[in-house]
N, C-alpha and C positions, 0 to 999 in steps of 0.2 A: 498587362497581366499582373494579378498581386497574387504572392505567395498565401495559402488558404492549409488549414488542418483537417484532415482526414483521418478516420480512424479505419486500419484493414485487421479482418477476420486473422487467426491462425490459429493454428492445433495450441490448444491450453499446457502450460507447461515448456511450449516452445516460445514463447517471448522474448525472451534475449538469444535465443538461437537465430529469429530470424532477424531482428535487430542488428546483430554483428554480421549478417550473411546481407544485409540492406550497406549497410555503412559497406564492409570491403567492394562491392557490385557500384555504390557510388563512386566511392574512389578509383576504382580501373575503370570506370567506363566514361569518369570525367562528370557526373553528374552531379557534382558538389555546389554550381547556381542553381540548377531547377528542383535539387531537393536538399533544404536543408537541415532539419531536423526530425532524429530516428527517434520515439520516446517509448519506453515503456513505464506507466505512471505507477509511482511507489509509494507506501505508506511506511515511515518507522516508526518502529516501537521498543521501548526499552522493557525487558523481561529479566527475572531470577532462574538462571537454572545453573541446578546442579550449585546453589552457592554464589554462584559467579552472576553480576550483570553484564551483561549484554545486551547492542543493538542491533534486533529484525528488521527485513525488510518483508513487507508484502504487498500483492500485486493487486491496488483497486480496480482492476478492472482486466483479470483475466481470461485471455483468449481474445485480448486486444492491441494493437501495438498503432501509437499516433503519427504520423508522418506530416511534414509541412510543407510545402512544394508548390512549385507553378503546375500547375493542373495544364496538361495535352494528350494526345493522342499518345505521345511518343514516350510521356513520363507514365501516364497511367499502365501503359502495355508493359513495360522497365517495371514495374511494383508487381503488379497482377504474375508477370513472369518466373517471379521470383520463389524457389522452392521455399514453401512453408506457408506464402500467403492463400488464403481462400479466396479471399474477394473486396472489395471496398464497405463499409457500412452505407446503406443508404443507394448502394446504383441495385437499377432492378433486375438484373441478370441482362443477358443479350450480349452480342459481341462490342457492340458500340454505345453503350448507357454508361453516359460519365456520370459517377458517387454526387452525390452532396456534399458540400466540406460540415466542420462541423461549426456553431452557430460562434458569435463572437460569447454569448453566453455561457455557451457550454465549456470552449475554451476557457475563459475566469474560472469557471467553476472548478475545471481539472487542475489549470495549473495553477489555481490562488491559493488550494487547500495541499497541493505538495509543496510550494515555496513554504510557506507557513512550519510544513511538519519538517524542513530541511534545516531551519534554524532550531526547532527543541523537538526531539522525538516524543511521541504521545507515549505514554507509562500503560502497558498493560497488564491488568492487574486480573490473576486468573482466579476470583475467589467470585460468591457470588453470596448477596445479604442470605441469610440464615445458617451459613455453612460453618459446622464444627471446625475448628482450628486450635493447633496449639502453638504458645510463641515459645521460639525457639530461641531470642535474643532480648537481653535487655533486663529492667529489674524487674519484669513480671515473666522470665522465661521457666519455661515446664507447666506454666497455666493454659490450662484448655478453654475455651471461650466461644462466644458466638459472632458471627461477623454481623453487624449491624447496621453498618454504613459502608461506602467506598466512594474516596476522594479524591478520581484520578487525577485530575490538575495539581495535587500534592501530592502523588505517590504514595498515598498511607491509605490505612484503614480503620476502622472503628470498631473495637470489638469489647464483647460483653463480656467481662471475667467476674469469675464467684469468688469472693476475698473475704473471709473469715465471715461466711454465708451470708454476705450482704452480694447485689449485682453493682459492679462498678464498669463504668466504659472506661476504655482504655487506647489511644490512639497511636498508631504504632506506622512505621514503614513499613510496605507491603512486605518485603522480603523478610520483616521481623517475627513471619507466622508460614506456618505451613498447614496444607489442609488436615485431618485426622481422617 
């Protein structure tokens, strides 16, 4: 029997409810071999508010929580039982339809792109090309401009300032502008 990824349904917004309410239910009940990893998959983002940076988390894949485990009778019943879960992805209802795990592909794909965002958080940047802005920092700050590019992998952006009525770009940190 090899340990296999599963992904189970639950009310959206409850994800880490049932996650902590899975882990303490493992731990009393001894079931720390047959299931060993509770996930719920997260994306960071680094954002300006209020001034301040700060790192978001959010949830790629909401109203889902992954679980990793020897697949039985006895572990599938232990998960399904569990307030908050719905059901397994993939089994087709009935009292005895064991899930599908999920493919060794799918796994890469979930957990290649959260290790990745766990070492630099992705920058997001709430502006969008054509949007009025004025910068608030720097040696062009109180100029109002146009957004014209956005460079997330650098945090900055590109914007069109009118300077003694010629158009010049002008590349700035995202937080160096605010919308108008």
């Amino acid at each position: 029997m090899e340990k296999e990824w599963y992904a189970i349904r639950v009310q959206s917004n409850k994800e880490d409810r049932v996650r902590k309410t899975l882990e303490r239910k493992i731990e009393t009940h001894g079931y720390e071999e047959r299931i060993t990893s509770v996930v719920v998959p997260v994306k960071k983002f680094e954002e300006i508010k209020n001034g301040k940076k700060r790192v978001r988390s959010e949830k790629i894949y909401p109203g889902y929580v992954l679980i990793e485990l020897f697949m039985d009778e006895q572990t599938w019943l232990f998960i399904r039982e569990t307030p908050g879960v719905g059901d397994f992805v993939g089994s087709h209802g009935g009292t005895h339809t064991k899930p599908y795990p999920l493919t060794p592909d799918e796994v890469a794909k979930i957990f290649g792109s959260d290790e990745s965002s766990e070492e630099k958080p992705v920058i997001k940047i709430n502006f969008d090309i054509g949007e009025q802005v004025k910068i608030k920092d720097g040696p062009f700050e109180d100029f109002d401009g146009v957004v014209e590019e956005i460079l997330p992998d650098k945090g900055r952006i590109r914007v069109t300032v009118n300077i003694f009525g010629r158009a010049a770009p002008v590349e700035l940190e995202y937080w160096q502008a605010e919308k108008i």
